[in-house]
VMD Tcl script that draws the C-alpha trace (Angstrom):
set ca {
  {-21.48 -5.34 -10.47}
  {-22.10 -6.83 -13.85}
  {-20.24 -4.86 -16.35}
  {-21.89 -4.35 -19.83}
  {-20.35 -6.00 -22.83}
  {-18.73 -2.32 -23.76}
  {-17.60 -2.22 -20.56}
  {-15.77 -5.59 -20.68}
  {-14.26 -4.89 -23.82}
  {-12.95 -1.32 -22.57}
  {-11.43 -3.04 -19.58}
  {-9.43 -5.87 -21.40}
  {-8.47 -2.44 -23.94}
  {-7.12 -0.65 -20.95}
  {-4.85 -4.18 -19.91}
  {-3.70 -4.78 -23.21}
  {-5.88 -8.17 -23.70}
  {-7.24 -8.93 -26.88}
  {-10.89 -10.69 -26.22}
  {-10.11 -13.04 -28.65}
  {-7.33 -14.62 -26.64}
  {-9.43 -14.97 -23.60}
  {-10.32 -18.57 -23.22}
  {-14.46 -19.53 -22.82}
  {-14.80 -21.09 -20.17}
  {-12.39 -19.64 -18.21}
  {-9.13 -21.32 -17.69}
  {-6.07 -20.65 -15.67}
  {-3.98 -19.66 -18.71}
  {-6.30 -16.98 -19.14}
  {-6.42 -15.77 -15.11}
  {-2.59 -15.29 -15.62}
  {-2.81 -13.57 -18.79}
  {-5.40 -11.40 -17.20}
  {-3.54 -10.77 -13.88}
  {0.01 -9.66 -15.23}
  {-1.64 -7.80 -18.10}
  {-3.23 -5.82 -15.09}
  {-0.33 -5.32 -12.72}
  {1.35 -3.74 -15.50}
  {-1.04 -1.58 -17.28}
  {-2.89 -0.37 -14.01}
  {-1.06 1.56 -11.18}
  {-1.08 0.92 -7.86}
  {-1.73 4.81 -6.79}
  {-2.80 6.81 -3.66}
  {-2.69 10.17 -6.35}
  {-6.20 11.26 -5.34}
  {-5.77 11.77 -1.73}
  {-3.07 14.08 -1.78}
  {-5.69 15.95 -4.39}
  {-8.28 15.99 -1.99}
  {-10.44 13.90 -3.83}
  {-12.39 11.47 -1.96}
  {-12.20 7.74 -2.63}
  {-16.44 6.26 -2.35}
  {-16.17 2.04 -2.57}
  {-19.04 2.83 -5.73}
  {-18.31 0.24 -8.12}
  {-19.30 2.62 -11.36}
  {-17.54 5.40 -9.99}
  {-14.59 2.64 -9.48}
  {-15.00 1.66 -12.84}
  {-15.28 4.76 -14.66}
  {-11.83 5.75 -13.09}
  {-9.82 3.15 -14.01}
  {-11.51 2.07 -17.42}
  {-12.66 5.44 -18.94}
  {-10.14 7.99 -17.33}
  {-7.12 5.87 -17.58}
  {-6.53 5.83 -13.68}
  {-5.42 3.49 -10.88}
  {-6.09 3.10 -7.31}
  {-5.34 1.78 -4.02}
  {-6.70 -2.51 -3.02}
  {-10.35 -1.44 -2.71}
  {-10.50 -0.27 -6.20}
  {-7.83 -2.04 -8.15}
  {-9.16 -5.74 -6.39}
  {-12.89 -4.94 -6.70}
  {-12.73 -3.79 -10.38}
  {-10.65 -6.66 -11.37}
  {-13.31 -9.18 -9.47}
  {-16.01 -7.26 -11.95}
  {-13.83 -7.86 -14.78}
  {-13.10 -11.75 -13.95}
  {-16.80 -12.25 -13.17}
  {-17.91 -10.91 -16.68}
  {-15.82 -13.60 -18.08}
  {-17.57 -16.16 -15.99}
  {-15.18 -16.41 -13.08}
  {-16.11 -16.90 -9.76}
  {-14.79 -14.63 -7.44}
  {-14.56 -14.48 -3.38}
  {-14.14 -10.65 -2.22}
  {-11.75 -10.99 0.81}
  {-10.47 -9.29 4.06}
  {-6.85 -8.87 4.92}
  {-4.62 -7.33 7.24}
  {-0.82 -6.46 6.43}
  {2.16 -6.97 8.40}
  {4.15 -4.43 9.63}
  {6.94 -6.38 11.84}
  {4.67 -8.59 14.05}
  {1.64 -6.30 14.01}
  {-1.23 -6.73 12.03}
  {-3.02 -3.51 10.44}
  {-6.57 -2.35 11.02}
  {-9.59 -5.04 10.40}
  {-10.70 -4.76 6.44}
  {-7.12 -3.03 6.29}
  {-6.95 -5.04 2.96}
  {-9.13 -6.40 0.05}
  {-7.76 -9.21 -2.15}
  {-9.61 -11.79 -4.21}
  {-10.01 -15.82 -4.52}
  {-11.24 -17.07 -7.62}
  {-12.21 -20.58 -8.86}
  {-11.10 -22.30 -12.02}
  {-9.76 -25.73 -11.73}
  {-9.08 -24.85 -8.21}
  {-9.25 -21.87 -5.95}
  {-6.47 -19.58 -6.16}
  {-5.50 -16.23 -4.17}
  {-4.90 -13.27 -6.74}
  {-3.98 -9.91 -5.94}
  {-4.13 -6.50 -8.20}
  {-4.03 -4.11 -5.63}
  {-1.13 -4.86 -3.50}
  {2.22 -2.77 -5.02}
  {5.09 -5.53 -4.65}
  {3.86 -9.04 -4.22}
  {3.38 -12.28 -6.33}
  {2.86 -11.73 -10.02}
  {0.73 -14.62 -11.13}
  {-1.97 -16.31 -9.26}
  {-1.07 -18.31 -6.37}
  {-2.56 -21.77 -5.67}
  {-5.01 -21.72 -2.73}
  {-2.96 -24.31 -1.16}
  {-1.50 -24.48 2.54}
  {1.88 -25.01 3.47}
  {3.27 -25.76 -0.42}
  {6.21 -23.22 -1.25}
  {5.53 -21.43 -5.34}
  {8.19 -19.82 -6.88}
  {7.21 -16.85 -8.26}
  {8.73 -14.06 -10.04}
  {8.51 -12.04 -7.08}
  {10.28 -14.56 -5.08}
  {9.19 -17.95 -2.99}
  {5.27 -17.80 -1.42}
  {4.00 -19.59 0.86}
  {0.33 -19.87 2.40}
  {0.12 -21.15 5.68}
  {-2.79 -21.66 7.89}
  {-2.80 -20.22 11.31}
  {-6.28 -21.25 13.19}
  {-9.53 -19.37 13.20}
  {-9.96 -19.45 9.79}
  {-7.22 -17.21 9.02}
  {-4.05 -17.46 6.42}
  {-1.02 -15.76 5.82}
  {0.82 -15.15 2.76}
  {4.60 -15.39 3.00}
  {7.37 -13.73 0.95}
  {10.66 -15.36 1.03}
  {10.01 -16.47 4.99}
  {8.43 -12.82 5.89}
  {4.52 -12.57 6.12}
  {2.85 -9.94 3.89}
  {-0.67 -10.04 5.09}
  {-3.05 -12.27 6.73}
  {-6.61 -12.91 5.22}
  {-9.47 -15.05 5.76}
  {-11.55 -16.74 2.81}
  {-14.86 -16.00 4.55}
  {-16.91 -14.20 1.55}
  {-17.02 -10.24 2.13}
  {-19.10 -7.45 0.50}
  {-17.54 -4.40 -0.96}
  {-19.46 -2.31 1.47}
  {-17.68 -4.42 4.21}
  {-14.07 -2.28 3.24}
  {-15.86 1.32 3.65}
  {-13.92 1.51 7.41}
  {-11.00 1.01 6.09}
  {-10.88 3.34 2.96}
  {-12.16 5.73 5.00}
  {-9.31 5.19 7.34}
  {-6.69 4.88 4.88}
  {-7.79 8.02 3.19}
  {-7.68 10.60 6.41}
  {-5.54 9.23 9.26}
  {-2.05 10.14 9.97}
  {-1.42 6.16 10.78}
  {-2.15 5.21 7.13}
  {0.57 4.94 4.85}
  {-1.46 6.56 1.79}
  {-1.59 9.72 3.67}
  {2.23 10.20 3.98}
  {3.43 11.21 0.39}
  {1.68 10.13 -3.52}
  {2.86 6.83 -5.01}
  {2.38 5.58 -8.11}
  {3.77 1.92 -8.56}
  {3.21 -0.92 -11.36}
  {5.09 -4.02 -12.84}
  {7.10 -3.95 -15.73}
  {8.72 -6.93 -17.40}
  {11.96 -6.67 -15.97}
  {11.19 -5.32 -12.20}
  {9.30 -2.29 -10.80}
  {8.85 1.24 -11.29}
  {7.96 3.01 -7.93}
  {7.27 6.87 -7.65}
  {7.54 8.39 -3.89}
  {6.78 11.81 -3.65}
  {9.12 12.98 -6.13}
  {11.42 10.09 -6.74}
  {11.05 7.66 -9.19}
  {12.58 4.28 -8.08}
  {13.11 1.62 -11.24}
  {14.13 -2.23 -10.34}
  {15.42 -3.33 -13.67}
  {16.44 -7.25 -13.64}
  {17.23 -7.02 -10.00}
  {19.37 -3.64 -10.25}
  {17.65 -0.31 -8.88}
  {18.03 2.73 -9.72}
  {17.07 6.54 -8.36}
  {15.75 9.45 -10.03}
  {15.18 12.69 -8.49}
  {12.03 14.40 -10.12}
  {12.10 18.18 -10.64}
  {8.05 19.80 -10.28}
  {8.54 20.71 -13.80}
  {8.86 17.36 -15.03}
  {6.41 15.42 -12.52}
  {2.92 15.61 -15.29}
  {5.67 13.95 -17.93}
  {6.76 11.07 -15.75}
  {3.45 10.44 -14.30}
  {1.95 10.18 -18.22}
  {5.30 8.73 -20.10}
  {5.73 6.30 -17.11}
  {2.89 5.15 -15.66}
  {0.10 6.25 -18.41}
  {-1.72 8.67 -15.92}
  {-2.92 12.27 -17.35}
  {-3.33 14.21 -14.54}
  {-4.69 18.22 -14.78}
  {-2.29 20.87 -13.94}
  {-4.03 21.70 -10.59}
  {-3.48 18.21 -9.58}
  {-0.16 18.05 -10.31}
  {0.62 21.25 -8.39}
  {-1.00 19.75 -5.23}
  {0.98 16.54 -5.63}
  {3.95 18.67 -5.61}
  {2.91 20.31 -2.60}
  {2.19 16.81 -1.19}
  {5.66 16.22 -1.49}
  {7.56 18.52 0.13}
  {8.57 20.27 -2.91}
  {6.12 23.11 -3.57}
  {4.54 25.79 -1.27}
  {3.18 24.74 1.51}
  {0.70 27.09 4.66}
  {2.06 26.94 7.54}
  {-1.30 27.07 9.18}
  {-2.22 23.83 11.07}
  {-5.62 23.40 12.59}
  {-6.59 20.24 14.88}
  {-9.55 18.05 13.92}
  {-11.90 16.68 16.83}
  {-12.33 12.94 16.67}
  {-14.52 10.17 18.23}
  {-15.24 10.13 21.56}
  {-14.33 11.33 24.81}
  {-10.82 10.81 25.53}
  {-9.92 9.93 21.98}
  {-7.00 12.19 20.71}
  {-7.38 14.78 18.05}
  {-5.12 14.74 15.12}
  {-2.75 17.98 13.35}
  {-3.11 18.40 9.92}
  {-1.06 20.87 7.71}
  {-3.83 22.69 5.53}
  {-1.81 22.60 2.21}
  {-3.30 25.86 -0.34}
  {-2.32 26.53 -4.08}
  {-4.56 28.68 -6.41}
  {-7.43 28.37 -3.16}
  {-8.15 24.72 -3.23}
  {-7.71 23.51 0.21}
  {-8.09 19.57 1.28}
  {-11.33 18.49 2.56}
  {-12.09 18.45 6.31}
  {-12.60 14.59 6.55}
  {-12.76 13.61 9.93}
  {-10.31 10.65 10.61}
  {-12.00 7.81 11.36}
  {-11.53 6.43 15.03}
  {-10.41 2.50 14.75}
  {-13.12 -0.24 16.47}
  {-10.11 -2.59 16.36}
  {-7.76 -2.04 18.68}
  {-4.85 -0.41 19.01}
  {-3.03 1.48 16.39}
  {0.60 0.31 16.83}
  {1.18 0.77 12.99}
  {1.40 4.31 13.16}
  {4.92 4.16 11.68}
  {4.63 1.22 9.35}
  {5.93 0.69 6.30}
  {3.84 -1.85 4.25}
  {4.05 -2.45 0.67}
  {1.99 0.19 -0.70}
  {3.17 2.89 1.64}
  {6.93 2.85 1.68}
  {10.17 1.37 0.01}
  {9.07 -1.99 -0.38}
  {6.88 -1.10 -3.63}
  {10.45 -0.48 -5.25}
}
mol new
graphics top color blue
foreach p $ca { graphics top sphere $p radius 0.5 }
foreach p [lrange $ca 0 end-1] q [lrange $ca 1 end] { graphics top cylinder $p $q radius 0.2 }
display resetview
């Protein structure tokens, strides 16, 4: 998507960049600027599932959440809105597939978009991942970079594929070959609706701050502050005012009373009704059909997976559990 010159300047508005200090051509400097400017100002946030609102990989529809309403998102949004962004200022910019790590399993195919972009060199960056590297990482295998976030690695492991290593522990595995947005649609959809993702589980709402991390988890907010965490029970009352003084999102009463719900604290039906999936022989999944003021969630089918087993259905990855904190 090419983003209009309003557009552009709206976006480096909602990061915090003055278009002044972005460098023409592009440069490196810049790509950092641009990257920690956007890891801070734009949650990583799984709010509009437990809403019922669906998630459609539509790039203005992406756009118009995060620019004009002031939202965030999950990796298909945050990484493909940043790649429009970075391509308006003349980047070039590799949509990519990953898969995360949970232990020594590997999530679904297209369980993961992240981005490679080309300045003096190629470089892997990452907006939509919760806790990982905080400036661009050199598209290099096999050479250690100290990061904020700790000591990265990327290391080549046949087929085309790479993982990216955290202090000796492999976050997710990704290939360079070029991808289309379109490409991800299995895996929002899967993400969104089955009991195996980690976005289904409880809202989150994580982003960077200059000394650490501040994580909300249903209703806890976890802060990192230079190394030292902390945790905060959230009372319903008080969950609009952390969500707007913490993370800048302005969410509408309704919403706020189905996140509640969401998270154990608020009334819940204790009708449960089983949804039919895929084919023959292919299980069925429970859902708890959560009501307040008559809006129920919306009967989504849960996608069956074309790629194998599903031996993550209790992981913890970064953007579903503790390790956001």
């Amino acid at each position: 998507m090419q983003l209009s010159p309003a557009d552009r300047s709206a976006y480096l508005e909602r990061i915090g960049i003055d278009a002044v200090a972005i460098d023409v051509p592009p440069s490196l400097e810049s790509l950092r600027a641009l990257h920690v400017a956007h890891l801070e100002r734009v949650p990583f946030e799984n709010l509009d599932i437990h809403v019922g609102r669906a998630i459609e990989l539509d790039e203005h529809r992406i756009l118009d959440k995060i620019v004009h309403r002031r939202r965030g998102g999950f990796c298909y949004e945050l990484n493909s809105a940043f790649a429009a962004l970075l391509t308006s200022l003349g980047y070039e910019v590799t949509l990519a597939e990953a898969r995360v790590f949970d232990g020594d399993d590997l999530g679904i195919a297209f369980d993961h978009l992240c981005l490679l972009v080309d300045v003096d060199r190629r470089y892997l960056v990452d907006v939509g991942f919760g806790d990982s590297f905080v400036a661009p990482l050199v598209f290099e295998p096999d050479v250690e970079q100290q990061d904020r976030a700790g000591r990265f690695t990327i290391e080549a492991v046949g087929d085309g594929w790479f993982d990216l290593i955290r202090n000796g522990r492999p976050q997710y595995r990704f290939s360079p070959t070029p991808r289309a947005l379109d490409d991800f649609a299995p895996g929002c959809h899967h993400h969104q609706t089955a009991q195996a993702s980690g976005f289904t589980r409880r809202p989150l709402a994580s982003r960077l701050t200059p000394t650490g991390r501040l994580t909300l988890t249903g209703m806890s907010l976890h802060e990192k502050t230079d190394g030292i965490r902390t945790e905060t029970p959230v009372a319903p009352d008080d969950l609009g005012r952390v969500l707007a003084e913490r993370f800048g999102l302005g969410l509408a009463d309704d919403d706020l009373g189905l996140l509640v719900d969401a998270s154990g604290r608020g009334q819940r039906c204790s009708t449960r009704r089983s949804v039919a999936v895929g084919s023959a022989g292919w299980s069925s999944e429970s859902r708890s059909s959560r009501c307040r003021s008559g809006r129920m969630p919306p009967p989504w089918p849960v996608l069956p997976p074309p790629w194998g087993s599903m031996t993550q259905r209790n992981r913890r990855c970064s953007y579903g559990g503790a390790s956001t904190r």
